[in-house]
MOPAC internal coordinates of N, CA, C and O (Angstrom, degrees):
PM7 1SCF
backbone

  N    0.0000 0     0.00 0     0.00 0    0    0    0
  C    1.4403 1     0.00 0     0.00 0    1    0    0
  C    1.5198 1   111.25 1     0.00 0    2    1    0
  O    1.2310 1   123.99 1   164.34 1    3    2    1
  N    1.0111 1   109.95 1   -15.66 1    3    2    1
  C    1.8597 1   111.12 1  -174.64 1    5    3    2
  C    1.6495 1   109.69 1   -89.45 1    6    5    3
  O    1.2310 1   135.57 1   152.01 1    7    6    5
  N    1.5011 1    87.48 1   -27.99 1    7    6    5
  C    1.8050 1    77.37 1   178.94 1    9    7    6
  C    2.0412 1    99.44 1   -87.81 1   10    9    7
  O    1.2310 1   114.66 1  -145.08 1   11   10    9
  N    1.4561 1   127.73 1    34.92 1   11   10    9
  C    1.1710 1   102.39 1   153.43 1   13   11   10
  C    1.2497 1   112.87 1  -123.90 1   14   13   11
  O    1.2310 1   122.90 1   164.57 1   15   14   13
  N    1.4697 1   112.04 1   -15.43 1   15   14   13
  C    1.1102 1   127.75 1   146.14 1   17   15   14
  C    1.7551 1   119.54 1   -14.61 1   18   17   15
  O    1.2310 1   122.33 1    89.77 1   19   18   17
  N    1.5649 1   113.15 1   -90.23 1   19   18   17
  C    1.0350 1   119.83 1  -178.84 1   21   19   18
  C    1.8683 1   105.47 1   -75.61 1   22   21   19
  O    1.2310 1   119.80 1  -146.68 1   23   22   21
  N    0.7247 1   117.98 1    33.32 1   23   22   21
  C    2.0086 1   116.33 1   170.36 1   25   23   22
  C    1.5938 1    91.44 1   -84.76 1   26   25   23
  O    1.2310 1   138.55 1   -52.41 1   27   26   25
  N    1.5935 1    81.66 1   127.59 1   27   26   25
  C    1.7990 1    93.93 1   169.27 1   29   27   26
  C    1.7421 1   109.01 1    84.03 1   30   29   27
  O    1.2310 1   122.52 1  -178.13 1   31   30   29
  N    1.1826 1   112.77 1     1.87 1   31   30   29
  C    2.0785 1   111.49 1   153.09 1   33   31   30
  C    1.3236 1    99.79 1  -108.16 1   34   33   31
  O    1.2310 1   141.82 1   -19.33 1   35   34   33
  N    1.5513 1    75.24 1   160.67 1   35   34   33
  C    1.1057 1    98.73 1  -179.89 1   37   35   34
  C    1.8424 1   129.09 1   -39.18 1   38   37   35
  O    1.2310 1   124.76 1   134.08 1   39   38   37
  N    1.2916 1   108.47 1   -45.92 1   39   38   37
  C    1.2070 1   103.51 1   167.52 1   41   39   38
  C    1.8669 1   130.44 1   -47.60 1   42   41   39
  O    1.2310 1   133.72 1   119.52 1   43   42   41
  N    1.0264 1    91.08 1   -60.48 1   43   42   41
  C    1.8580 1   103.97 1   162.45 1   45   43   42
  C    1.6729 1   132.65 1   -49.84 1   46   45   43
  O    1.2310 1   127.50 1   156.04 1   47   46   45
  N    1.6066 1   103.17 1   -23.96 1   47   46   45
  C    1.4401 1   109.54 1   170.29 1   49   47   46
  C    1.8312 1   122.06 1   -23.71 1   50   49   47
  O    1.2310 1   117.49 1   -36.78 1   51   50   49
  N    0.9404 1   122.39 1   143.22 1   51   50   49
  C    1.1371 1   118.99 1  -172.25 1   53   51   50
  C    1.7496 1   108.11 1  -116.39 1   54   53   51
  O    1.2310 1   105.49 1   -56.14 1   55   54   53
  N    1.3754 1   144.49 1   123.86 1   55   54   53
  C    1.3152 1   143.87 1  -149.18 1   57   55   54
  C    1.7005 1    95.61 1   -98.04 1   58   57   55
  O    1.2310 1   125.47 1   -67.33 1   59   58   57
  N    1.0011 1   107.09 1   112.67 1   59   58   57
  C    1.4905 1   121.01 1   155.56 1   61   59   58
  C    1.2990 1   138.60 1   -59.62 1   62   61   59
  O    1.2310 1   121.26 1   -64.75 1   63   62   61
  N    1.7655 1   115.19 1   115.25 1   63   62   61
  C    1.7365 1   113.88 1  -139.00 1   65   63   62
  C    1.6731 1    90.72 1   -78.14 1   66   65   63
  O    1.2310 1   128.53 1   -48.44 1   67   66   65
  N    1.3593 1   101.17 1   131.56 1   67   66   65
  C    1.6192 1   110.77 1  -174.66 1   69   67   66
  C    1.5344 1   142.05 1    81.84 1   70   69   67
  O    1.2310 1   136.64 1  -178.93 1   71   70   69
  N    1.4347 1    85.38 1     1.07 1   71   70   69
  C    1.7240 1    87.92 1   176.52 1   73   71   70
  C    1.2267 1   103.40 1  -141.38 1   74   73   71
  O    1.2310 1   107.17 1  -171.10 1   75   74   73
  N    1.1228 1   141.51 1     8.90 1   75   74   73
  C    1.5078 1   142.64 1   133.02 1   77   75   74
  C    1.6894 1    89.52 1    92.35 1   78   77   75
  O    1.2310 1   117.87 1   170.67 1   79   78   77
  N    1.1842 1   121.65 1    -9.33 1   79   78   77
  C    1.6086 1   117.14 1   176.99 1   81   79   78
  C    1.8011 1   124.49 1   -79.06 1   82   81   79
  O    1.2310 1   117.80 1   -64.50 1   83   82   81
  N    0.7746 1   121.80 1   115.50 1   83   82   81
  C    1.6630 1   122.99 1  -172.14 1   85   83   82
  C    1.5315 1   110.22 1   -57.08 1   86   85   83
  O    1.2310 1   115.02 1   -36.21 1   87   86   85
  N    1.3830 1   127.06 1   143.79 1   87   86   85
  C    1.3853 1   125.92 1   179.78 1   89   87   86
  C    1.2121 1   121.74 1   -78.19 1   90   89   87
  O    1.2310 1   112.31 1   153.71 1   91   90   89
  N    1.7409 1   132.11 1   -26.29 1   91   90   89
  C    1.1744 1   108.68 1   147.19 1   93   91   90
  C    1.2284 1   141.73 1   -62.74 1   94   93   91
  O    1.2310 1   108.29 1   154.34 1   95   94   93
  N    1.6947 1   139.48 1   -25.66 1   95   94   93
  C    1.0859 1   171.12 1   128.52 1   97   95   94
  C    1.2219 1   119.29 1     3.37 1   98   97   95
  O    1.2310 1   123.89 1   -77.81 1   99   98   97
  N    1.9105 1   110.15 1   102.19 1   99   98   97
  C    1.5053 1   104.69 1  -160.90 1  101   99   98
  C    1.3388 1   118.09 1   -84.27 1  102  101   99
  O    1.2310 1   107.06 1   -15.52 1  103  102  101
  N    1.2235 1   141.71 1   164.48 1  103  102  101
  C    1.5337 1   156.01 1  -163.29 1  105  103  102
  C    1.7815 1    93.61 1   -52.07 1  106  105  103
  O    1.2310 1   128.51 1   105.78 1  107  106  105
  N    1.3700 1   101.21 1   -74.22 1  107  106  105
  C    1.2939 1   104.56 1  -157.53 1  109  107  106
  C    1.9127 1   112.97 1   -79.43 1  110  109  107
  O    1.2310 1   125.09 1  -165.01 1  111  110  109
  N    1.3266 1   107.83 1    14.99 1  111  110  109
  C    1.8394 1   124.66 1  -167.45 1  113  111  110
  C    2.0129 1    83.67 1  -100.59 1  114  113  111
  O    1.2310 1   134.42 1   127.84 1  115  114  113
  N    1.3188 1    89.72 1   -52.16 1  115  114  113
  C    1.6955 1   100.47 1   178.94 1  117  115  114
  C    1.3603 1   129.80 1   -35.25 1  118  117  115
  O    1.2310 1   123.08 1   133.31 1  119  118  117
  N    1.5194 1   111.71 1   -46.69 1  119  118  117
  C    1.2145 1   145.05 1   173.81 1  121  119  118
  C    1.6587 1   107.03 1    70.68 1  122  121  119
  O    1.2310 1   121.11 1  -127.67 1  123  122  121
  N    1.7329 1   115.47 1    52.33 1  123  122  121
  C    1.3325 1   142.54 1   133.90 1  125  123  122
  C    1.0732 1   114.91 1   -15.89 1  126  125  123
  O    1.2310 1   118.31 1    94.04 1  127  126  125
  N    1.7807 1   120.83 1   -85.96 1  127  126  125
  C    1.0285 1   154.10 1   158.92 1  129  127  126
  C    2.2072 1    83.80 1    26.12 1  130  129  127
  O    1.2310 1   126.32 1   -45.57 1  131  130  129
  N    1.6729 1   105.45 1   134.43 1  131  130  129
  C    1.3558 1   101.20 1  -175.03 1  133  131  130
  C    1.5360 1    94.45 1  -150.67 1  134  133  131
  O    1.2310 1   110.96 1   -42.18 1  135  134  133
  N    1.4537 1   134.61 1   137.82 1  135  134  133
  C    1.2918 1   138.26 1   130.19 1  137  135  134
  C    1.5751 1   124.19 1     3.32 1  138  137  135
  O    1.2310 1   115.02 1   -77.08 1  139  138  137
  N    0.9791 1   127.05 1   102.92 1  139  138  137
  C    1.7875 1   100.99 1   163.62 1  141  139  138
  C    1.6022 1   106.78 1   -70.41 1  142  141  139
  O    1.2310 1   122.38 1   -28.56 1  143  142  141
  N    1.4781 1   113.04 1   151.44 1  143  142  141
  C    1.5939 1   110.81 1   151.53 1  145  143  142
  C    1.1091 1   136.41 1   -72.11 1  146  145  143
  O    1.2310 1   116.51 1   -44.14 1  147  146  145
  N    1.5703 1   124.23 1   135.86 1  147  146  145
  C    1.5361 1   126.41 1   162.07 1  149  147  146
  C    1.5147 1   102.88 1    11.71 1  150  149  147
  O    1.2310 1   121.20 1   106.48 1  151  150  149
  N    1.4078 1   115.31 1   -73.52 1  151  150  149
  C    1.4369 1   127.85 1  -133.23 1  153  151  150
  C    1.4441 1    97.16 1   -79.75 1  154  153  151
  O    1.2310 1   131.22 1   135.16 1  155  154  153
  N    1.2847 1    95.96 1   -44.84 1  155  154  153
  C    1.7449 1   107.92 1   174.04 1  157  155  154
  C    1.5738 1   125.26 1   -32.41 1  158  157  155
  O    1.2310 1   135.31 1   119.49 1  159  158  157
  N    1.2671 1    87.99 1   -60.51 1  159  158  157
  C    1.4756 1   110.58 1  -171.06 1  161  159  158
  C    1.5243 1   105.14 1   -79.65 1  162  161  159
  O    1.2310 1   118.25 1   156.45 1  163  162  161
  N    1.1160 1   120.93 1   -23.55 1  163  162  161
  C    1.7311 1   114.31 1   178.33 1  165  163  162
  C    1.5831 1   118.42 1   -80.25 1  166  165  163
  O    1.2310 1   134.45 1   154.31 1  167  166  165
  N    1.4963 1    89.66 1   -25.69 1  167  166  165
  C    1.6032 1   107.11 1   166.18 1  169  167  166
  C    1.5809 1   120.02 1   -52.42 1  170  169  167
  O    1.2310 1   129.44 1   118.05 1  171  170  169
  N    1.6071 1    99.40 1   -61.95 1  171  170  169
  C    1.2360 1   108.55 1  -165.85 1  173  171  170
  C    1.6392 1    93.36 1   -70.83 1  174  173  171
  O    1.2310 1    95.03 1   113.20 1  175  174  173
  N    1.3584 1   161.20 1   -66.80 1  175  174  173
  C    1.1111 1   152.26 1   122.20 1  177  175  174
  C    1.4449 1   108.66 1    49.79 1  178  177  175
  O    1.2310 1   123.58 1   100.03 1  179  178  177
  N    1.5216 1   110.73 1   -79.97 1  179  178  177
  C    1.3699 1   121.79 1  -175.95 1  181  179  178
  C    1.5829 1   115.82 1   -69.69 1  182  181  179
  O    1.2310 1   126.62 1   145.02 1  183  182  181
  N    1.3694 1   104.87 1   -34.98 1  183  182  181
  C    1.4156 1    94.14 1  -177.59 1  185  183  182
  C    1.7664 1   108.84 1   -79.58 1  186  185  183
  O    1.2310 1   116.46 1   155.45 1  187  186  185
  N    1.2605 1   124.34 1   -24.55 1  187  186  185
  C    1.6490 1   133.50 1   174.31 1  189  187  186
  C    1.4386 1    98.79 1   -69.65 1  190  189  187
  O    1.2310 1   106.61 1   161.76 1  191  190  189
  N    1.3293 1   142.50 1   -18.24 1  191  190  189
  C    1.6670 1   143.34 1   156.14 1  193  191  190
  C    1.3391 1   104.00 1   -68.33 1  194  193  191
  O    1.2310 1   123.56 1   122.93 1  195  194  193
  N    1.5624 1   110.77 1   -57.07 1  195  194  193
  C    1.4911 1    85.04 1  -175.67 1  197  195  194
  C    1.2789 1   120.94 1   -80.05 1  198  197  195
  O    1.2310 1   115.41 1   174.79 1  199  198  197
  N    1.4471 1   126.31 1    -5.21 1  199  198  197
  C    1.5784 1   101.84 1   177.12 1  201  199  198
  C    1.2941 1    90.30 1   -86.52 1  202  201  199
  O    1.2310 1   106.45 1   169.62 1  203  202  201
  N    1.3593 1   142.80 1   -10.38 1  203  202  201
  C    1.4167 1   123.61 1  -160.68 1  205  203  202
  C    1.9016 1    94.32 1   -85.46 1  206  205  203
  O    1.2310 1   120.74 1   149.24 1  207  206  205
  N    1.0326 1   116.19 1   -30.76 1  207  206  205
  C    1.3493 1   140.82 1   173.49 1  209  207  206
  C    2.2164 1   101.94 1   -52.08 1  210  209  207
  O    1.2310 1   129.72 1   132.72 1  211  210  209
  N    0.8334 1    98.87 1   -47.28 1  211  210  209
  C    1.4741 1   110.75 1  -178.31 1  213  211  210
  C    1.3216 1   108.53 1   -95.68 1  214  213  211
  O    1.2310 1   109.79 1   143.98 1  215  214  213
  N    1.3405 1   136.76 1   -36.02 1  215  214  213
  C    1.4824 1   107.45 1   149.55 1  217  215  214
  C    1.1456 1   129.47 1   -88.36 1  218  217  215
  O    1.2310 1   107.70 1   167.83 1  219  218  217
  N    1.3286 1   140.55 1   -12.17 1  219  218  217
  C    1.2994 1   122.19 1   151.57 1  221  219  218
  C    1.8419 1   126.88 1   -42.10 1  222  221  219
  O    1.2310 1   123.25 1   141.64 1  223  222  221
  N    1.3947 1   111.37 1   -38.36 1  223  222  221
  C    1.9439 1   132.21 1  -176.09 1  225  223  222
  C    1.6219 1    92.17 1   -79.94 1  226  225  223
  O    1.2310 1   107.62 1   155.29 1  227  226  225
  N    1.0673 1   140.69 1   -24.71 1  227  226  225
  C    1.4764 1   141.86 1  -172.68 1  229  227  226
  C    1.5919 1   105.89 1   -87.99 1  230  229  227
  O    1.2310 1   125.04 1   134.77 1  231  230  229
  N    1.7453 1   107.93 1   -45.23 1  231  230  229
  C    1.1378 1    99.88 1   177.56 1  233  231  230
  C    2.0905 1   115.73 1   -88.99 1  234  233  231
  O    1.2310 1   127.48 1   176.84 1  235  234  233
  N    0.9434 1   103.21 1    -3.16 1  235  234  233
  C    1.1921 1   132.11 1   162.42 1  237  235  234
  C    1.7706 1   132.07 1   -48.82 1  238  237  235
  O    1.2310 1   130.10 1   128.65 1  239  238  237
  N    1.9991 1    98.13 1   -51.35 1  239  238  237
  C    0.9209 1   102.54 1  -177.71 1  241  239  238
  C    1.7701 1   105.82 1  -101.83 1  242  241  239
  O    1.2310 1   124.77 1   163.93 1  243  242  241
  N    1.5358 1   108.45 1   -16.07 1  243  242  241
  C    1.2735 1   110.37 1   172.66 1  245  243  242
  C    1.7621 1   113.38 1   -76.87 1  246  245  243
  O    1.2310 1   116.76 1  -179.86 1  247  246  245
  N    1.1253 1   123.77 1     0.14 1  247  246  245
  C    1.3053 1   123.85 1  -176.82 1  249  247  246
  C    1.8373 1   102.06 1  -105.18 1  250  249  247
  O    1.2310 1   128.71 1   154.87 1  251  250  249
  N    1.0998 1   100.83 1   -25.13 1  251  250  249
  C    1.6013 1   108.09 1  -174.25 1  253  251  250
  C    2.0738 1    97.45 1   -91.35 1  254  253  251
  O    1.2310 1   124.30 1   154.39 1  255  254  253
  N    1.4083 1   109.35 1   -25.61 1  255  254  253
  C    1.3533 1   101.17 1   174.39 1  257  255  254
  C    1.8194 1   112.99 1   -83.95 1  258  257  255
  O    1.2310 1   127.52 1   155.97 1  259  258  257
  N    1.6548 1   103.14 1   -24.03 1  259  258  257
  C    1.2333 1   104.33 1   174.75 1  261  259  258
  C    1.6365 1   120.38 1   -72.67 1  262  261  259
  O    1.2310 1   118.03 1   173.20 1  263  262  261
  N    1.7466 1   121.35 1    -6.80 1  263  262  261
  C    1.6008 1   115.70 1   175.37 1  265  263  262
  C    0.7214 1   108.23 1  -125.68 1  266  265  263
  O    1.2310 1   108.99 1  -173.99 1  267  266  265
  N    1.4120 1   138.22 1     6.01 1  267  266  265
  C    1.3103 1   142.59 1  -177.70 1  269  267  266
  C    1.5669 1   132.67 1  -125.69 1  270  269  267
  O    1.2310 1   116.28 1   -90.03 1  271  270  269
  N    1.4990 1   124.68 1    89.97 1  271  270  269
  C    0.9834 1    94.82 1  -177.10 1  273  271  270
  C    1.4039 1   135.98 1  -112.32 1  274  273  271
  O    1.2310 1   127.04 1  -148.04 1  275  274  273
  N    1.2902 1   104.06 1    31.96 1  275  274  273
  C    1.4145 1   114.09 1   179.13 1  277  275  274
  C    1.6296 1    88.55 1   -84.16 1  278  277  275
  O    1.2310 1   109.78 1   152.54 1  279  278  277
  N    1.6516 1   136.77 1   -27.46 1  279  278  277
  C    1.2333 1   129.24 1  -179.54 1  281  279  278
  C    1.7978 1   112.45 1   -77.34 1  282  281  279
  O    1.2310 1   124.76 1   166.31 1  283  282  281
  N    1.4274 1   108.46 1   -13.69 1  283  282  281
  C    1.4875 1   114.31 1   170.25 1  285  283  282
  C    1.1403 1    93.39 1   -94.38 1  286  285  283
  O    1.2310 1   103.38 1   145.19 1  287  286  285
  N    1.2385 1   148.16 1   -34.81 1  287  286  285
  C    1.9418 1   127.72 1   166.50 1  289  287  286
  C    1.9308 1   115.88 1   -49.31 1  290  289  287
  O    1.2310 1   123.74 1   145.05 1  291  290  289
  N    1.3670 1   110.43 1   -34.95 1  291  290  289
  C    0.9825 1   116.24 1  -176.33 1  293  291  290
  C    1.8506 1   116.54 1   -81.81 1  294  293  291
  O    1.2310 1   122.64 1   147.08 1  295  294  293
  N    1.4776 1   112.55 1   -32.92 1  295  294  293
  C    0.9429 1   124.57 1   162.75 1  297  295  294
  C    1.1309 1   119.20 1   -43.61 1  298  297  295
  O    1.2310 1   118.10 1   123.36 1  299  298  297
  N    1.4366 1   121.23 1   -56.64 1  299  298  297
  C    1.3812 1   139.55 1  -157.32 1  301  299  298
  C    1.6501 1   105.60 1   -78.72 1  302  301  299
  O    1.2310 1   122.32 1   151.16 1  303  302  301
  N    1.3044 1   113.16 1   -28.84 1  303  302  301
  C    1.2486 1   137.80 1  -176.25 1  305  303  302
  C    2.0028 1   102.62 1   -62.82 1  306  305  303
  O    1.2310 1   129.60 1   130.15 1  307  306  305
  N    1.4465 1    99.10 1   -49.85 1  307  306  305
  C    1.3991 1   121.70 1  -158.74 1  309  307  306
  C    1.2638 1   119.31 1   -87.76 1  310  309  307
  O    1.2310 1   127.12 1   122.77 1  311  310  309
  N    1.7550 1   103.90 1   -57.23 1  311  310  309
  C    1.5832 1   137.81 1  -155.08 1  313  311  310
  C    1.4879 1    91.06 1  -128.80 1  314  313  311
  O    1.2310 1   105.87 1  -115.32 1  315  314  313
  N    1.1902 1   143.82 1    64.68 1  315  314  313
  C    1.8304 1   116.89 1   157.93 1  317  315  314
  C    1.2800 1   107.67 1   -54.11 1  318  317  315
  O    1.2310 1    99.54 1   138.24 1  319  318  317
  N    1.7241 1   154.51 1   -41.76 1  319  318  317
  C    0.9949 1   147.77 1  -127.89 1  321  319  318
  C    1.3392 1    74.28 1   -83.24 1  322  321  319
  O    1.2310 1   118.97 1   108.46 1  323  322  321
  N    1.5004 1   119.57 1   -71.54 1  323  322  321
  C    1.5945 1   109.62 1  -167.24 1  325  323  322
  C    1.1453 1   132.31 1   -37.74 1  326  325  323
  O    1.2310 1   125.17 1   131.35 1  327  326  325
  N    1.4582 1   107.68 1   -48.65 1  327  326  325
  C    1.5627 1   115.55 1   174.97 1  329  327  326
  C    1.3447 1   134.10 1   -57.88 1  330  329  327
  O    1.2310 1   130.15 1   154.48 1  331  330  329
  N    1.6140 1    98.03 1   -25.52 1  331  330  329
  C    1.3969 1   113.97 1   146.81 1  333  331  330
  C    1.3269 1   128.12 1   -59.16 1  334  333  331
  O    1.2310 1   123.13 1   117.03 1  335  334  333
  N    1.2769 1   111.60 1   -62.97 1  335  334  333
  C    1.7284 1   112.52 1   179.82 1  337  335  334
  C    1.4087 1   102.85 1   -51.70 1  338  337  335
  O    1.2310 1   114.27 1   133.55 1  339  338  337
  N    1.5010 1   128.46 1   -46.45 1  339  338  337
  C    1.3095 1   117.42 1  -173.87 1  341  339  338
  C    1.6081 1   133.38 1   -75.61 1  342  341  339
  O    1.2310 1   122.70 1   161.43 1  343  342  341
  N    1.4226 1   112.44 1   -18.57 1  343  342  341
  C    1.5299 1   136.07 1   150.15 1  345  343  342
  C    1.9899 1   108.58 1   -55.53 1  346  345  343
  O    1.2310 1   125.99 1   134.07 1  347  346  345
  N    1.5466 1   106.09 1   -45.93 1  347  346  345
  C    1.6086 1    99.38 1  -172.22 1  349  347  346
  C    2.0824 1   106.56 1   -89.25 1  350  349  347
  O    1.2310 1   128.60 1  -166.60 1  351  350  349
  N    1.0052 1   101.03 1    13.40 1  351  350  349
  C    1.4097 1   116.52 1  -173.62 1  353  351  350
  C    1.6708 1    97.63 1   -92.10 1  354  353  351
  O    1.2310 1   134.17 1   105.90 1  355  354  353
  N    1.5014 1    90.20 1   -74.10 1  355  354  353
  C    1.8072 1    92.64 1   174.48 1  357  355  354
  C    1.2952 1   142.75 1   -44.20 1  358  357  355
  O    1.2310 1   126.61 1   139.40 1  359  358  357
  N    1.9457 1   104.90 1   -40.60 1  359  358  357
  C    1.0662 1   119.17 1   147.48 1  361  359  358
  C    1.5431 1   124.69 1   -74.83 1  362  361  359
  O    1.2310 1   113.58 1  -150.57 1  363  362  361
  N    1.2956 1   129.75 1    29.43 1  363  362  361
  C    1.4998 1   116.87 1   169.53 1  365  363  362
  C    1.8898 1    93.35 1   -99.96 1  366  365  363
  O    1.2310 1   128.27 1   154.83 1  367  366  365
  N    1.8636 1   101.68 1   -25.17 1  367  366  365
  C    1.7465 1   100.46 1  -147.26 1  369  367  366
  C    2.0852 1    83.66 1   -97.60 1  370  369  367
  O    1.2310 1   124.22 1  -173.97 1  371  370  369
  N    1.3752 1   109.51 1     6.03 1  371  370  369
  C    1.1542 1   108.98 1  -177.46 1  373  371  370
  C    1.6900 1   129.47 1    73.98 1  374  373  371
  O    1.2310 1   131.00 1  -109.21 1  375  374  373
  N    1.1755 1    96.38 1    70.79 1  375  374  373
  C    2.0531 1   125.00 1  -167.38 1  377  375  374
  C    1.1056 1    99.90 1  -165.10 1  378  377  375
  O    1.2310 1   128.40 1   -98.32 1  379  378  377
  N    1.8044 1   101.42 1    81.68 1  379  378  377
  C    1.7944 1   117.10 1   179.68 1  381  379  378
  C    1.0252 1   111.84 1  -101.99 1  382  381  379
  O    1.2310 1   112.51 1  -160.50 1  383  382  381
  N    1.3169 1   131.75 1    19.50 1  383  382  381
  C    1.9546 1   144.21 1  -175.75 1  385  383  382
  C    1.2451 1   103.52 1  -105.48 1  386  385  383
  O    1.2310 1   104.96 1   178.46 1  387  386  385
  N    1.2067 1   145.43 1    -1.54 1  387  386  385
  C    1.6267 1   142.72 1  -148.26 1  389  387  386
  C    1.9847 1    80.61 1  -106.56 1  390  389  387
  O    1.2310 1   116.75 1   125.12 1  391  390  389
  N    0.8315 1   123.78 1   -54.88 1  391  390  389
  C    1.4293 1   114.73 1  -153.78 1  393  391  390
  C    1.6074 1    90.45 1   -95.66 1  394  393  391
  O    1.2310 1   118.47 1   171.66 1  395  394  393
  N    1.1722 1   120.51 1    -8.34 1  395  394  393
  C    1.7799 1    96.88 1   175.87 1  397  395  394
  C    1.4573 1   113.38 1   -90.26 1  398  397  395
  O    1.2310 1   125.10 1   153.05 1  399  398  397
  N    1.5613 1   107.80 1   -26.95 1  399  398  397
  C    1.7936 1   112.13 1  -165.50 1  401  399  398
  C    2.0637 1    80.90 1   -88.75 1  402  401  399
  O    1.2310 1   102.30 1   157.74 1  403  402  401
  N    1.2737 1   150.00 1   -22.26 1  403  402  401
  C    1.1852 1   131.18 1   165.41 1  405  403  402
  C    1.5976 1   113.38 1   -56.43 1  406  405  403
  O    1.2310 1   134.83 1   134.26 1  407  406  405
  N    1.4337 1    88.92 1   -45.74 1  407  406  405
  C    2.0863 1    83.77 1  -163.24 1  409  407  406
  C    1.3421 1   110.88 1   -82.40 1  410  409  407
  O    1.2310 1   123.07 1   170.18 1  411  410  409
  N    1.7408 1   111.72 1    -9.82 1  411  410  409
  C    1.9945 1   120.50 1   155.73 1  413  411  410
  C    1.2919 1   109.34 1   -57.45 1  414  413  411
  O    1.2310 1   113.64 1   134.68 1  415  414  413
  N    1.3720 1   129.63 1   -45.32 1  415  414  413
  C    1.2533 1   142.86 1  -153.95 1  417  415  414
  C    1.7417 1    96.12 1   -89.99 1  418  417  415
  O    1.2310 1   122.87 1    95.46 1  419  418  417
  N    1.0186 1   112.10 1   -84.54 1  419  418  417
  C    1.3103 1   118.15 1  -171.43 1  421  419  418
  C    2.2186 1   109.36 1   -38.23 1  422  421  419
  O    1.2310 1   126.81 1   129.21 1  423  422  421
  N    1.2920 1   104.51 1   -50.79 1  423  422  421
  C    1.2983 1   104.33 1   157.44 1  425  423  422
  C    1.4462 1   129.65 1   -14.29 1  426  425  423
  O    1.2310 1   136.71 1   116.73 1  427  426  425
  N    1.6367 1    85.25 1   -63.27 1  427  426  425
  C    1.6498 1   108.97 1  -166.23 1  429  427  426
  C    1.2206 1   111.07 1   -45.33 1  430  429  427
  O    1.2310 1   132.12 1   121.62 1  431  430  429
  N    1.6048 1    94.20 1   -58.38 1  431  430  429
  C    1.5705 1   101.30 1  -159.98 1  433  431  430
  C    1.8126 1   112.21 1  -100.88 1  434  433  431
  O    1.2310 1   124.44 1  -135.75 1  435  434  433
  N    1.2826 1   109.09 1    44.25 1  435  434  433
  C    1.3438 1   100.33 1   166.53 1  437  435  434
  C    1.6584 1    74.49 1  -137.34 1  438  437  435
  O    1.2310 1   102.92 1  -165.45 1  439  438  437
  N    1.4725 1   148.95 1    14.55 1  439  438  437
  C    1.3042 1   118.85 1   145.85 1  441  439  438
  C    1.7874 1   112.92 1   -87.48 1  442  441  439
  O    1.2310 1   120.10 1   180.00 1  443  442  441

């Protein structure tokens, strides 16, 4: 009964083959804790530009599809997938007029 007692102190720790670190023994008690490199960090840097880079152009093109719709005629022309995603977008947040006054319009003027 004593050895379940002490399971999980320090005494009982169990040594982990090759890394000299004990298995109860927390990460940061260890003193792990490591530097990133230069390279590391310029990385992560660049890649947080480019997504910041890609949602800014996303929200970009959804703001230019939201006032414009001679640029959603052209879309549709180019990109349907988009014009789709951006029609089922509006209608998820509830703005179900965007694709009927286009396909009135667009109608019009190819009779």
């Amino acid at each position: 009964m004593a050895d379940l007692r002490s399971w999980g102190r320090k005494s009982s720790r169990l040594l982990l083959p090759g890394r000299g670190v004990t298995a109860g023994a927390s990460v940061q008690g260890a003193g792990s804790r490591r530097a990133m490199n230069a390279s590391t960090k310029k990385a992560i840097r660049r890649l947080m530009l480019v997504e910041l880079a890609g949602v800014v152009a996303a929200y970009a093109v959804y703001f230019r599809l939201h006032t414009n719709q001679d640029f959603r005629h052209t879309m549709h022309k180019r990109f349907p997938a988009i014009l789709e995603a951006y029609y089922k977008c509006n209608e998820q947040c509830g703005i179900c007029d965007i694709r009927k006054k286009d396909q009135i319009k667009w109608s019009n003027s190819v009779n």
